[in-house]
C-alpha positions, 0 to 999 in steps of 0.5 A, spaced: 500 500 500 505 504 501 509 503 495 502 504 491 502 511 495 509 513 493 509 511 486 502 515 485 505 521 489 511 520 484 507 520 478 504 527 480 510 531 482 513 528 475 507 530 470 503 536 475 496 536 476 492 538 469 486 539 468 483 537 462 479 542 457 474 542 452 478 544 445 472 547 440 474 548 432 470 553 428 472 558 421 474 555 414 479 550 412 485 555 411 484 557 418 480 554 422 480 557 430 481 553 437 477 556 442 478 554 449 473 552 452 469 551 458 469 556 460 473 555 468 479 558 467 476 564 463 473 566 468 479 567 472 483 570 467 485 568 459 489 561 460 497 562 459 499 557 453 505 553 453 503 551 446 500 548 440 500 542 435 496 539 430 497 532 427 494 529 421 491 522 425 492 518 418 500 520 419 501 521 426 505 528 422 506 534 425 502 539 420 502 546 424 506 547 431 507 553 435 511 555 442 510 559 448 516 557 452 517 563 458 513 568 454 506 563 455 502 568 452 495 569 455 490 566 450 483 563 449 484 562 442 488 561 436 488 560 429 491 556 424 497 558 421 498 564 425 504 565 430 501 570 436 505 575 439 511 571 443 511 564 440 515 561 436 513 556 429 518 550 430 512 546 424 510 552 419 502 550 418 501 546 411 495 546 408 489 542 411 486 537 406 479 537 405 477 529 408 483 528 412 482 526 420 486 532 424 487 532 432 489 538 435 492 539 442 492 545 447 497 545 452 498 550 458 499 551 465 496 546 468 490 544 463 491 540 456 486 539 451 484 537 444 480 536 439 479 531 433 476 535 427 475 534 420 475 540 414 471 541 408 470 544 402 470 551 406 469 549 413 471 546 419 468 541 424 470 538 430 469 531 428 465 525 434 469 519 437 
């Protein structure tokens, strides 16, 4: 029992307490929108972000990454392909095919989310599992 507690205790000194949020994507396929959402931290304050990714699910490919680093500007929402003030882009956006499978994640102070979505013609959409 006692080595199951340290073990614990050791987990969560090692990844932190994150607690999970809700990701909404939203806006055309050239540069859909992620919106951090419910809103609990946002009563607070904006949610500091650490950084961003999106991956092709079909490739497990990076399609657009970006970093906050020390900056960890405060942002509730971020759009694809554009580097807000603060971050870097280690992974510059490609084009999102119409038809493909993405996930994006979010990730930031003590919180994480996602979202799977696809993209049509001209809209994204968050995408059921």
């Amino acid at each position: 029992m006692r080595r199951g507690l340290v073990i614990v205790g050791a987990c969560l000194a090692l990844t932190g307490c994150l607690r999970g949020l809700d990701v909404d994507v939203s806006g055309p396929t050239a540069a859909p929108v992620f919106t951090v959402k419910p809103s609990w931290i946002l009563e607070r304050d904006r949610p500091c972000l650490d950084w961003a990714k999106v991956r092709d699910i079909a490739t497990n490919e990076v399609v657009w990454a970006i970093y906050g680093g020390l900056a960890c500007p405060k942002l509730s929402a971020v759009t694809y392909g554009l580097t807000p003030s603060g971050l870097t882009t280690p992974t510059p956006a490609r084009p999102l095919v119409p038809g493909r499978i993405y996930r994006a994640e979010v990730h930031g102070q003590g919180w994480l989310g996602g979202v799977v979505f696809t993209c049509e013609a001209e809209r994204c959409r968050k995408v059921e599992p």
